[in-house]
Backbone bond lengths (Angstrom), bond angles and torsions (degrees), N, CA, C in turn:
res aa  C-N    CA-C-N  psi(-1)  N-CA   C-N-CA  omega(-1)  CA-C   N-CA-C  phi
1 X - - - 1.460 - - 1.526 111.33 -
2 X 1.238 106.03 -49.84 1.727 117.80 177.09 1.515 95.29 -54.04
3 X 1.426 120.88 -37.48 1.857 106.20 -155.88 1.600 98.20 -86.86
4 X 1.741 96.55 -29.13 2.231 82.99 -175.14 1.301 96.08 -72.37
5 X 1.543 138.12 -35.67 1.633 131.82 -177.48 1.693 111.79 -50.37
6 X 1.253 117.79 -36.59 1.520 111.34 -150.76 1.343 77.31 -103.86
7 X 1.827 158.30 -11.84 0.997 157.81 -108.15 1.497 81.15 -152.62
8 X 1.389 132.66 -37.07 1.264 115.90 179.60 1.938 115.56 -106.33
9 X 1.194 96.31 -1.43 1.379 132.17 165.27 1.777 101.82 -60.79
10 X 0.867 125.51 -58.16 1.344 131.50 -173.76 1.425 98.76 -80.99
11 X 1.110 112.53 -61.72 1.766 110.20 -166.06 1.897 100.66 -45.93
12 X 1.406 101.77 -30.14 1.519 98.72 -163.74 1.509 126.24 -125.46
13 X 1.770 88.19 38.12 1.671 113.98 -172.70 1.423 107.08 -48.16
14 X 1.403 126.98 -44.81 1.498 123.78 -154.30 1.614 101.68 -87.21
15 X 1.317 110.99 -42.47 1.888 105.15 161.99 1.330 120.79 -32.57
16 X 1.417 92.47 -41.62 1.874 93.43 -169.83 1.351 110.59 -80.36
17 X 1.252 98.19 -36.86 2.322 95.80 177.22 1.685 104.18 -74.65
18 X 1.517 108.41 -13.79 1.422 89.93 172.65 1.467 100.95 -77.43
19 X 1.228 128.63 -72.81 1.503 122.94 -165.48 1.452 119.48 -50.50
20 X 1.105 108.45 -4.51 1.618 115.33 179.77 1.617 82.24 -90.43
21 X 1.323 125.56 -77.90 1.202 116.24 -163.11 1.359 111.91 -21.34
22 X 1.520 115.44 -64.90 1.443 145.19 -160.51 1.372 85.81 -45.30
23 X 1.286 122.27 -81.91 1.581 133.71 -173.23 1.554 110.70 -27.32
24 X 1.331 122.71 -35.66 1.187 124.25 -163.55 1.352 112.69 -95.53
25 X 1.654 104.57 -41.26 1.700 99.66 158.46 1.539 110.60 -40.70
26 X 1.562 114.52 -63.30 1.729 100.14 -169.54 1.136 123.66 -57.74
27 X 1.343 113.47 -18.40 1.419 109.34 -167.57 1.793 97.54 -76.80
28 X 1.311 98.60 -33.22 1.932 93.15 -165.82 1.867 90.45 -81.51
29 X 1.191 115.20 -41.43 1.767 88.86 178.92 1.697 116.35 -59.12
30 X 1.557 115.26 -15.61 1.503 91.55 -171.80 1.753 96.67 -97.37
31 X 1.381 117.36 10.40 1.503 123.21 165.44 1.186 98.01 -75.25
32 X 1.674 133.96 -56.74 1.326 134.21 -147.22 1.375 89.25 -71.94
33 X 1.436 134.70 -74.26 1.198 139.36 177.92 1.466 109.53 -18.20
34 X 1.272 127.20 -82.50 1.424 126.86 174.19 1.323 85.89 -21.96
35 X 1.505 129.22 -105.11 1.453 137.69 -146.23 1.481 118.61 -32.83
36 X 1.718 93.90 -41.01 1.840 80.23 -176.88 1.671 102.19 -98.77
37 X 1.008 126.33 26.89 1.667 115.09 162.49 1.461 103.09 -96.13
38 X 1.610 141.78 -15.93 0.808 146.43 -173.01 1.443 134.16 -51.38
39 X 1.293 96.70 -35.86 1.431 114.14 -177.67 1.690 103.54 -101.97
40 X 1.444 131.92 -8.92 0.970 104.99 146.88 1.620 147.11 -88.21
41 X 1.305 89.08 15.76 1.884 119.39 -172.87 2.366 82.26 -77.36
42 X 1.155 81.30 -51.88 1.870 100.25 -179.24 1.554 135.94 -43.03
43 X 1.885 96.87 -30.47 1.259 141.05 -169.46 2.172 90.41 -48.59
44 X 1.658 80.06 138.54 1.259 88.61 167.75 1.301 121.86 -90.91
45 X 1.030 143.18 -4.47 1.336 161.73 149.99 1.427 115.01 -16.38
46 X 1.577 110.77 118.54 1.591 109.29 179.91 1.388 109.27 -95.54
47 X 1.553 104.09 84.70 1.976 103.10 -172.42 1.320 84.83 -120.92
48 X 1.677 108.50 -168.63 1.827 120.54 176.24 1.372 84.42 -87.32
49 X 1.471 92.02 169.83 1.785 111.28 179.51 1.318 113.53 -74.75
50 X 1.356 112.45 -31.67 1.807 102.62 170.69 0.998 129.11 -66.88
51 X 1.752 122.68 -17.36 1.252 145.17 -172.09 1.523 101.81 -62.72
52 X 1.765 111.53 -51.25 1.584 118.08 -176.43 1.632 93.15 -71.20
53 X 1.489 120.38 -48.66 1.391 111.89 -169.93 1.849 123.29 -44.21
54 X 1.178 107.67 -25.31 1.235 130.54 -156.61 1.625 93.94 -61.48
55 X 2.017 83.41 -75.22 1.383 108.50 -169.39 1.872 107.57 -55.02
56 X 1.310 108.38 -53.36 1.607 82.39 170.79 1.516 144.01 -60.90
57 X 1.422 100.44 -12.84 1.475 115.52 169.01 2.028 116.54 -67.72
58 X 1.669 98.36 -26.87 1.179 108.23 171.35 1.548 119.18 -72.37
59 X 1.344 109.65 -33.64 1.591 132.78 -159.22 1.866 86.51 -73.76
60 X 1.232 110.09 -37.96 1.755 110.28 -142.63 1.503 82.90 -96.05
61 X 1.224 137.87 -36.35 1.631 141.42 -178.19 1.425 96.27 -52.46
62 X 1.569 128.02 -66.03 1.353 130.48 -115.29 1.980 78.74 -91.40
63 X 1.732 113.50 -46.81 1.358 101.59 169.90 1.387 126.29 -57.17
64 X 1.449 128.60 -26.95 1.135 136.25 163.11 1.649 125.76 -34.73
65 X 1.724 98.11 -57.17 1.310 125.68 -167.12 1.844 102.73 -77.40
66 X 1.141 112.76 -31.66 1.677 114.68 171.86 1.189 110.60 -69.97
67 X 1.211 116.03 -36.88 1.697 119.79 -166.32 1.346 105.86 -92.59
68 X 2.042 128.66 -5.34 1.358 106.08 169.26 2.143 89.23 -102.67
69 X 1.082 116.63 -9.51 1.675 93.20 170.15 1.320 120.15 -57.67
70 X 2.147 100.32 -51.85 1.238 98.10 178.54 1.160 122.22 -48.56
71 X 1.550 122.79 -39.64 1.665 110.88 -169.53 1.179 123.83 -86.68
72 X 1.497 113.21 -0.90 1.551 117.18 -179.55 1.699 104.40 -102.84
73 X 1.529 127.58 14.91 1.355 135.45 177.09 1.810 75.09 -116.30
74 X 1.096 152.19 -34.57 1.787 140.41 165.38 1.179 108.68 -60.93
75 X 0.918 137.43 -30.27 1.444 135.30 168.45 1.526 139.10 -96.25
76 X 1.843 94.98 9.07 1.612 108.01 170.76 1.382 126.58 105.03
77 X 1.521 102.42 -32.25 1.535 118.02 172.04 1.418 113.52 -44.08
78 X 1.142 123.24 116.54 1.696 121.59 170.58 1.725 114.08 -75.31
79 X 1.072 108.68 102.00 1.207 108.67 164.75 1.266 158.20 -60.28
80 X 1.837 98.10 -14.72 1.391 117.99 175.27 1.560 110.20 -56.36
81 X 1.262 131.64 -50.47 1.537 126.51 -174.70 1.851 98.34 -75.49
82 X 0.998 126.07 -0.43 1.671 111.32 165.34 1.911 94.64 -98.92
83 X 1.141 129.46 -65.75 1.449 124.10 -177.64 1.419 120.21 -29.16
84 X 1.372 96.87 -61.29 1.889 106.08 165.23 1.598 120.78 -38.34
85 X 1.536 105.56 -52.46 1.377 100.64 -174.92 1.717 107.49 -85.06
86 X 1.337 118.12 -12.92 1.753 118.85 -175.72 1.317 93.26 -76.35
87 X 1.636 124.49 -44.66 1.396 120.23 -163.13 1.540 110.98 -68.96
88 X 1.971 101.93 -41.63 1.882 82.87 175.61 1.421 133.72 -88.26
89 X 1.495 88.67 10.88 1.872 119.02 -179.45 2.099 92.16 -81.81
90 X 0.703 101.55 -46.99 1.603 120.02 -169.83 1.623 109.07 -79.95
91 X 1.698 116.31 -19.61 1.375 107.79 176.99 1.870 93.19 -108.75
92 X 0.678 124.17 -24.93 1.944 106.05 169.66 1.590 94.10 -94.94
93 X 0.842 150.22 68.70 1.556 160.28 128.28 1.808 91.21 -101.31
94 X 1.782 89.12 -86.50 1.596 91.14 -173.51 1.459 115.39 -28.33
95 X 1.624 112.44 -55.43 1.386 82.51 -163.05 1.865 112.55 -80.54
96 X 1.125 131.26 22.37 1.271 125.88 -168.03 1.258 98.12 -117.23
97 X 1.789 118.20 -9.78 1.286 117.51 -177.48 1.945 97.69 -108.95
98 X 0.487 143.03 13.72 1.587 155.76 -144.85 1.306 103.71 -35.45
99 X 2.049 94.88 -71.72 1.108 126.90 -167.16 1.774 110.82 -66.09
100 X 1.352 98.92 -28.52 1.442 93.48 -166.15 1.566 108.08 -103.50
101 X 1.505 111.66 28.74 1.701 121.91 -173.25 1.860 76.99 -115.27
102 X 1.191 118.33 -62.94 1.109 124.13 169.09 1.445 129.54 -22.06
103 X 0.930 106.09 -63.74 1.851 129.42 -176.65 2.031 87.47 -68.22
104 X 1.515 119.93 -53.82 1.620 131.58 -165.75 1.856 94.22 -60.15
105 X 1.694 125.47 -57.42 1.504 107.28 -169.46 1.839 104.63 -80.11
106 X 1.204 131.85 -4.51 1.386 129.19 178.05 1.553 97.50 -76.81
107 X 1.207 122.19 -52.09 1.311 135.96 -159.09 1.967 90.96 -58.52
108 X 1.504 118.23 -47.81 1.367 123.73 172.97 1.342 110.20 -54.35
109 X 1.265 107.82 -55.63 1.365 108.51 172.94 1.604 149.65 -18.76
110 X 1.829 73.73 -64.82 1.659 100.03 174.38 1.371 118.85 -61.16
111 X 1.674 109.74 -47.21 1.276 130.87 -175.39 1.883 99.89 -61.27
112 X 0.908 91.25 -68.51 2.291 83.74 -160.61 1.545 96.93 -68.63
113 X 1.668 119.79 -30.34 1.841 88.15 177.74 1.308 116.87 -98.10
114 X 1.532 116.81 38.28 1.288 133.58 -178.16 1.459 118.75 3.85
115 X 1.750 99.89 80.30 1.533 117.67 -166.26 2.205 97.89 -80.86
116 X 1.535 85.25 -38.50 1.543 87.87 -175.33 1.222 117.82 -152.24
117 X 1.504 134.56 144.87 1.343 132.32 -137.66 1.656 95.45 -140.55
118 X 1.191 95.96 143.99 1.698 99.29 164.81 1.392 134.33 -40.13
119 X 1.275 142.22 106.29 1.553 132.67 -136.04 1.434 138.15 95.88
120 X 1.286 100.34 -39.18 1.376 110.71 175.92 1.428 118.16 -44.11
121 X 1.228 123.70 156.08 1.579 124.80 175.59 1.411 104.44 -127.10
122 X 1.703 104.84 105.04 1.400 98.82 -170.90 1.618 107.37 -152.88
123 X 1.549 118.82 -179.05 1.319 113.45 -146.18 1.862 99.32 -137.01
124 X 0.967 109.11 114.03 1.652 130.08 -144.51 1.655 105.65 -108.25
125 X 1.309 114.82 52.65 1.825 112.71 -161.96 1.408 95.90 91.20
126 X 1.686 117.28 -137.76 1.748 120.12 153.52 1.085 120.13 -65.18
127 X 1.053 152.97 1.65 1.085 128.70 -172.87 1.905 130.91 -100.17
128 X 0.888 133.43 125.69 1.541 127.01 -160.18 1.479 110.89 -97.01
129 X 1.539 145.91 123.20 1.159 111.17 160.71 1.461 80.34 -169.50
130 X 1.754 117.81 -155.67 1.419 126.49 175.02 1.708 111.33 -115.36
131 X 1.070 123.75 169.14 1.482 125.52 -155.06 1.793 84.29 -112.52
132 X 1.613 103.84 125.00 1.746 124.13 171.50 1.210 78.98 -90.97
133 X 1.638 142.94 -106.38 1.355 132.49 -160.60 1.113 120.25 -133.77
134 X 0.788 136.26 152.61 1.840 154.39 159.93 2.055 119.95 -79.00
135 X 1.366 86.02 78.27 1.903 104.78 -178.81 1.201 109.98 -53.95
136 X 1.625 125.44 177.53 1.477 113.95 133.85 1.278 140.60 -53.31
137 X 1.963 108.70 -38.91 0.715 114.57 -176.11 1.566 110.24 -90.98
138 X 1.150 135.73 -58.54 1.206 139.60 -175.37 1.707 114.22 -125.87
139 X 1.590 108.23 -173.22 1.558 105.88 -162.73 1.350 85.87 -134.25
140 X 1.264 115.95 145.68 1.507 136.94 177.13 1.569 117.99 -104.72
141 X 1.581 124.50 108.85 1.373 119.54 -171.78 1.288 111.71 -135.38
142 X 1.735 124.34 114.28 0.959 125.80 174.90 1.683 154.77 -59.48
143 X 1.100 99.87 45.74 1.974 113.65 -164.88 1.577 110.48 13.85
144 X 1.016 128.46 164.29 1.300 149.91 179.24 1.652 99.09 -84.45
145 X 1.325 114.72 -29.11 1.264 108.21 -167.06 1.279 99.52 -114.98
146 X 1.663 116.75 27.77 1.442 112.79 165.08 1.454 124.05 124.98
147 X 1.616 107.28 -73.40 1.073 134.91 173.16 1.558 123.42 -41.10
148 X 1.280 121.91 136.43 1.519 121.19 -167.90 1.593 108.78 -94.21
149 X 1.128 146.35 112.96 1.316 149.84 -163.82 1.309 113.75 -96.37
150 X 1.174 144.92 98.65 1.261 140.11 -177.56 1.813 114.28 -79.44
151 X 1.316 117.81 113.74 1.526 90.19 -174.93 1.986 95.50 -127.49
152 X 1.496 107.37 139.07 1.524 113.48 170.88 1.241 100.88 -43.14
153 X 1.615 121.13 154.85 1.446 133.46 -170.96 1.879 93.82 -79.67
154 X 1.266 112.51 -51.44 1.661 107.08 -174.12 1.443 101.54 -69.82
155 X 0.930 133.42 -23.48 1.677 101.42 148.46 1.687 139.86 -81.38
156 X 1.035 106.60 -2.85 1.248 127.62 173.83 2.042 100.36 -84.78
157 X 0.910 105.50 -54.42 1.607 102.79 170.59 1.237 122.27 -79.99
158 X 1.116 148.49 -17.34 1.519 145.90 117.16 0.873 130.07 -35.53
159 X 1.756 129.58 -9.98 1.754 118.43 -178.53 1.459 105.88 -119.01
160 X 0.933 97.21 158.76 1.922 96.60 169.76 1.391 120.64 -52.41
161 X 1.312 126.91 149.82 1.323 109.24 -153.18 1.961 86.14 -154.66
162 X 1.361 106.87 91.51 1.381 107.73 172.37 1.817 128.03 -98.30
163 X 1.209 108.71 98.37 1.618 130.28 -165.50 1.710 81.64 -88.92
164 X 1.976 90.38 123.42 1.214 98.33 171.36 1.342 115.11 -115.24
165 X 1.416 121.62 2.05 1.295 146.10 -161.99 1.838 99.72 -96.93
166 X 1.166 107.42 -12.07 1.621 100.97 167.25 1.087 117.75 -105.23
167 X 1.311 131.87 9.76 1.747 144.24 -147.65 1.544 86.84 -113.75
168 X 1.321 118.70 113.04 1.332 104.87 165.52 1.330 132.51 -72.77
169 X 1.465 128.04 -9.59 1.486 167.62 -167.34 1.689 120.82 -124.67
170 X 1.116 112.88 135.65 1.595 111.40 163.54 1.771 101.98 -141.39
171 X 1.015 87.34 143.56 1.762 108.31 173.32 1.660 99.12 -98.02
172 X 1.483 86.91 130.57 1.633 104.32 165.98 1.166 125.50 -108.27
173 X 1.107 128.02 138.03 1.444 130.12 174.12 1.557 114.17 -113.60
174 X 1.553 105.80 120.51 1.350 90.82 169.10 1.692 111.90 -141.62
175 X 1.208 145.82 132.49 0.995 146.85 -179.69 1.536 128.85 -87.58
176 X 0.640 130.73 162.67 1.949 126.15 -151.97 2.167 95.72 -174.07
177 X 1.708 78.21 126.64 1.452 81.65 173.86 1.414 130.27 -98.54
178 X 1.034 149.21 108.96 1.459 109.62 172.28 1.604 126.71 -109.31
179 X 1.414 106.58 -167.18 1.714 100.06 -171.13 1.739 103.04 -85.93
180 X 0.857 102.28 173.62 1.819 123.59 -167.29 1.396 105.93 -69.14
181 X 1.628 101.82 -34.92 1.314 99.48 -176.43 1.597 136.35 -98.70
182 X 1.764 100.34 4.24 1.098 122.07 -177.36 1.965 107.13 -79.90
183 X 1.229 97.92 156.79 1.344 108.32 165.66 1.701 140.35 -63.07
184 X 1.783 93.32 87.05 1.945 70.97 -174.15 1.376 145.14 -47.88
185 X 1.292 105.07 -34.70 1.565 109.40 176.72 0.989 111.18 -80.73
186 X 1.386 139.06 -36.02 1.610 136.59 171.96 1.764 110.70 -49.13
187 X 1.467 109.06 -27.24 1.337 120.16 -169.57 1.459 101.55 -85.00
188 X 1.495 120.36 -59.54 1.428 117.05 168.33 1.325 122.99 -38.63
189 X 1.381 131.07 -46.52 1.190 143.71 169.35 1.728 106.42 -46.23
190 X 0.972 107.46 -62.39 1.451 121.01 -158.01 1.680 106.92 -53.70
191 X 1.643 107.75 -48.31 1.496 121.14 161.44 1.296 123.84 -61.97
192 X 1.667 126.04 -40.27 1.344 117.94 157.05 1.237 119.18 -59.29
193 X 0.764 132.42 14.87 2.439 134.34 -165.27 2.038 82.98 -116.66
194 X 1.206 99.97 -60.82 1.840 95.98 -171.74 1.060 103.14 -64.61
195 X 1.746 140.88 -44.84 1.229 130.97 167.56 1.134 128.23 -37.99
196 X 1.215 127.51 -60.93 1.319 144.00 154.37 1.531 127.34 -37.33
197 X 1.461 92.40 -32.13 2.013 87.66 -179.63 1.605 102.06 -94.80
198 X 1.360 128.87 -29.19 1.193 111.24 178.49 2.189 123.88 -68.23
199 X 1.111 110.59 111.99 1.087 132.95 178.23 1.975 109.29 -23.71
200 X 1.110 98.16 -46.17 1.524 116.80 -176.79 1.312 130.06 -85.20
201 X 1.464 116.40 -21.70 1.263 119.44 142.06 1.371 135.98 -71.62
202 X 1.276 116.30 115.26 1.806 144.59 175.69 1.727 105.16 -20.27
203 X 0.998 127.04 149.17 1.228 132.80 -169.01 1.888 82.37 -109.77
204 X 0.986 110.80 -65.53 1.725 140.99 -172.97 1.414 114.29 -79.20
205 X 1.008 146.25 60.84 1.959 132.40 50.15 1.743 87.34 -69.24
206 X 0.937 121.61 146.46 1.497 146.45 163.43 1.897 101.17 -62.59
207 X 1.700 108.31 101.69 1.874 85.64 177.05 1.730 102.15 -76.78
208 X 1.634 90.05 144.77 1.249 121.18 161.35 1.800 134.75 -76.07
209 X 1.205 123.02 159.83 1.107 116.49 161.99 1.533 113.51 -171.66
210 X 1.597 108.98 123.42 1.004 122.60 -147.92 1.273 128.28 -131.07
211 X 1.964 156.44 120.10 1.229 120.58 -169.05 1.098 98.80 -92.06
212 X 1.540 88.29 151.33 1.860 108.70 -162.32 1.734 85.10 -115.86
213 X 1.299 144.99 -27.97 1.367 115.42 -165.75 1.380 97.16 -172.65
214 X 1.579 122.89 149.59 0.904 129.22 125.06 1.363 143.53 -53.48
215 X 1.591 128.10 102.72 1.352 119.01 171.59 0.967 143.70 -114.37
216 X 1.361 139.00 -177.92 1.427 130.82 -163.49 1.509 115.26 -45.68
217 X 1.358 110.76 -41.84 1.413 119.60 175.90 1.494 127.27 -146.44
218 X 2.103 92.98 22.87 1.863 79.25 160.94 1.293 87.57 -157.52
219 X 1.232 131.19 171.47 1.420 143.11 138.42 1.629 118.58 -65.63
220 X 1.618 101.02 101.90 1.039 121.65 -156.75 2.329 96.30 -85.63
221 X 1.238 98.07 132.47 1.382 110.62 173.44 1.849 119.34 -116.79
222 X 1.118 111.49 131.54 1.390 111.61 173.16 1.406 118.36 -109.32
223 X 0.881 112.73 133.35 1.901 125.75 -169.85 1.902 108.95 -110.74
224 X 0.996 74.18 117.27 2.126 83.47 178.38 1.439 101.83 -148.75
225 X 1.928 77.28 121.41 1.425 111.64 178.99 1.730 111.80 -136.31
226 X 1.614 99.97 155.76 1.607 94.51 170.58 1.513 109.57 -101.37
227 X 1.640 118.98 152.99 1.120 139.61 161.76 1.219 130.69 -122.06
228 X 1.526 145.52 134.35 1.449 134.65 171.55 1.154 83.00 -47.58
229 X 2.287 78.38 161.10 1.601 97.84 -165.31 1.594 97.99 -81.70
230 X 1.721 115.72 -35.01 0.863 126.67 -155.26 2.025 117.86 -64.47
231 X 1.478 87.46 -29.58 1.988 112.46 177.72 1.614 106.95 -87.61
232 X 1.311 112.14 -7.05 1.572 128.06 -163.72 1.395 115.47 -34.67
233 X 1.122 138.44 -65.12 1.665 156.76 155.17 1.176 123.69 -47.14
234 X 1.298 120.55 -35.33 1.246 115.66 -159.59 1.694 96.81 -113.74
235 X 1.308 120.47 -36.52 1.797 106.85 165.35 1.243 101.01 -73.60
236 X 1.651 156.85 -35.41 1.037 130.47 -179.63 1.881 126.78 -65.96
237 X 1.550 101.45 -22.40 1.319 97.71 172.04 1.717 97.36 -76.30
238 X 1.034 129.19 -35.83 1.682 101.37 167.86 1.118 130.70 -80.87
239 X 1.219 116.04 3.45 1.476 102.70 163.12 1.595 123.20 -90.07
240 X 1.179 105.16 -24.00 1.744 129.33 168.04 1.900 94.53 -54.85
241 X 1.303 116.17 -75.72 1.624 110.33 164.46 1.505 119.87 -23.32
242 X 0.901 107.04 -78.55 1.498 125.30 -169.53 1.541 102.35 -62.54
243 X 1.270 135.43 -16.22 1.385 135.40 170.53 1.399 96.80 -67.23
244 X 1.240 90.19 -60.87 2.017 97.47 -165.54 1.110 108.50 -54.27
245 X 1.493 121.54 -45.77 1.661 122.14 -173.06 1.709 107.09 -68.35
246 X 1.315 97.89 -18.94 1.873 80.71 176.88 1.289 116.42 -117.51
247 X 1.511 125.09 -0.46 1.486 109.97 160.64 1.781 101.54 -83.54
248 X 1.256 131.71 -11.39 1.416 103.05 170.81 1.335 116.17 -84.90
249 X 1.260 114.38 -16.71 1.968 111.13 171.46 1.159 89.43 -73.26
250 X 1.077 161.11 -10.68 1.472 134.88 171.26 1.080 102.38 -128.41
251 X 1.568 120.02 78.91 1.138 143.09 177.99 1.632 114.75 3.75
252 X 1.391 108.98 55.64 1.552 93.43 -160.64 2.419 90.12 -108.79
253 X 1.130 128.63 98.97 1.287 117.60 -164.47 1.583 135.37 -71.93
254 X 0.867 114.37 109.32 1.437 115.13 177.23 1.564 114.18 -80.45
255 X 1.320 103.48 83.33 1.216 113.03 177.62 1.779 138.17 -62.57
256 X 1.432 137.99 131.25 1.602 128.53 175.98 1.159 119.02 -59.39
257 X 1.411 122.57 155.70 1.313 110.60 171.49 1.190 123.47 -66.21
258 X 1.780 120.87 143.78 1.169 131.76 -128.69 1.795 89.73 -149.25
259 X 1.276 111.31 111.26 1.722 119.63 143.10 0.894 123.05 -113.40
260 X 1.574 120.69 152.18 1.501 143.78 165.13 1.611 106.07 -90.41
261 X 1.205 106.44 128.49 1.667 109.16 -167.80 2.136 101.22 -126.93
262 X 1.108 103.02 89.43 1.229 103.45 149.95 1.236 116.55 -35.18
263 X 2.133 122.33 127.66 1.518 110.02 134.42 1.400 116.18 -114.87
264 X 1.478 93.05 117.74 1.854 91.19 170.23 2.053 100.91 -70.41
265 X 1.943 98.27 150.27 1.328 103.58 -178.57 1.590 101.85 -108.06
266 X 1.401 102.83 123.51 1.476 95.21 174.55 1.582 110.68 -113.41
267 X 1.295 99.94 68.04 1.681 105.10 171.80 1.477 94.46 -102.18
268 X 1.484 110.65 158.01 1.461 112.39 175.03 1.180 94.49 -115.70
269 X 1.540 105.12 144.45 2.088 111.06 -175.21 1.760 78.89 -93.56
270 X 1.829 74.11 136.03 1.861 98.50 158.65 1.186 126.47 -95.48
271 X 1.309 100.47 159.35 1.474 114.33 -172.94 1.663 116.80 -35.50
272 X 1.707 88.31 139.29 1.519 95.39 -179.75 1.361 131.97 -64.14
273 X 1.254 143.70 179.78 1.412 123.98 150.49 1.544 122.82 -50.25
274 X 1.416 108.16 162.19 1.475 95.02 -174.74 1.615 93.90 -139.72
């Protein structure tokens, strides 16, 4: 038994270094795999942990899947009649999966050029809110007014995408009317004094203040100032307060809207005495 084994052992030396070969390719692609999913375990990316788990499970397949073609073209198997049928197996997938291959490399996207991070407070097309998470498939953003917004990742990478959470600065704009008959420069003054006393407004952009318009019923002023991004909302609603409270101690008026209303009289005078 030993002599026909080692007897067919020889006759069929090169079979065996092929399948050994073969064997050894897989073994080193499911090494390579390990190695290169590794560093996305590493990823700076603020996603859930299954999110990275996912993608390295993808990373470790796709080396997997090279390293059993390669070894089954080491062992003789012709592969052209499996490629043919994977490729047109693989082109009505694609196209039936389109959208959701689509939505799968945006979702990569987002993640490694870390456009937007968990926390962030940012503005997605219209929509305003802070980012719950960043999926493969889609991104989760919480409205200002509550509501949780789910949006596909390829639309999220197709739209404008304003991250205010990296801005170390925000410019405010706020406009202020006053009446016609009030004092402009006394009024400018009055807004540079509150600018200046609040602690939290930027010295560096220099705030401005400027008339921006004549209007129907005031001389309209625009005020631009910087604020951290992070204090952004909440010192500008006090400074909007504190505007108002100190141009009316110094009699400066912020007047309502105001028309002048002509009445034409269409009575006809009657006849005179006669």
């Amino acid at each position: 038994m030993l002599e026909e084994l080692a007897e067919w052992a020889r006759e069929n030396v090169h079979v065996i270094y092929r399948y050994l070969a073969a064997a050894a390719v897989i073994a080193a692609s499911y090494y390579a795999g390990r190695q290169l999913s590794k560093p996305i375990y590493r990823a700076r990316a603020e996603v859930k942990p299954e999110v990275l788990h996912n993608i390295a499970r993808l990373v470790r397949l796709a080396a997997i899947l090279i390293g059993i073609a390669v070894a089954l073209s080491i062992v003789g198997i012709d592969l052209g009649g499996l490629l043919l049928a994977a490729g047109f197996t693989g082109l009505v997938i694609g196209l039936a999966a389109q959208q959701t291959l689509s939505n799968l490399f945006a979702g990569l996207t987002l993640i490694f050029e870390d456009r937007i991070r968990v926390g962030d407070s940012v503005r997605v097309g219209d929509d305003w809110g802070m980012v719950e998470s960043v999926g493969i498939m889609s991104t989760k953003i919480r409205l200002w007014s509550g509501e949780v917004l789910t949006i596909p990742n390829s639309v999220v990478v197709s739209s404008p995408i304003y991250n205010f959470s990296r801005s170390v600065a925000r410019r405010a704009e706020v406009s202020i009317g006053i009446s016609y008959t009030s004092d402009i420069g006394k009024a400018v003054e009055v807004i540079r004094s509150v600018l200046w006393e609040n602690e939290l407004v930027l010295a560096e952009p220099e705030p401005m203040v400027i008339v921006d318009s004549l209007g129907e019923s005031s001389v309209n002023l625009k005020v631009l100032f910087w604020l951290p991004a992070q204090e952004f909302w909440t010192v500008r609603r006090e400074v909007i307060a504190d505007l108002k409270r100190a141009l009316e101690s110094s009699g400066i008026e912020i007047p309502y809207p105001q028309r002048v209303v002509w009445i034409k009289s269409s009575a006809t005078p009657g006849p005179g005495p006669s």
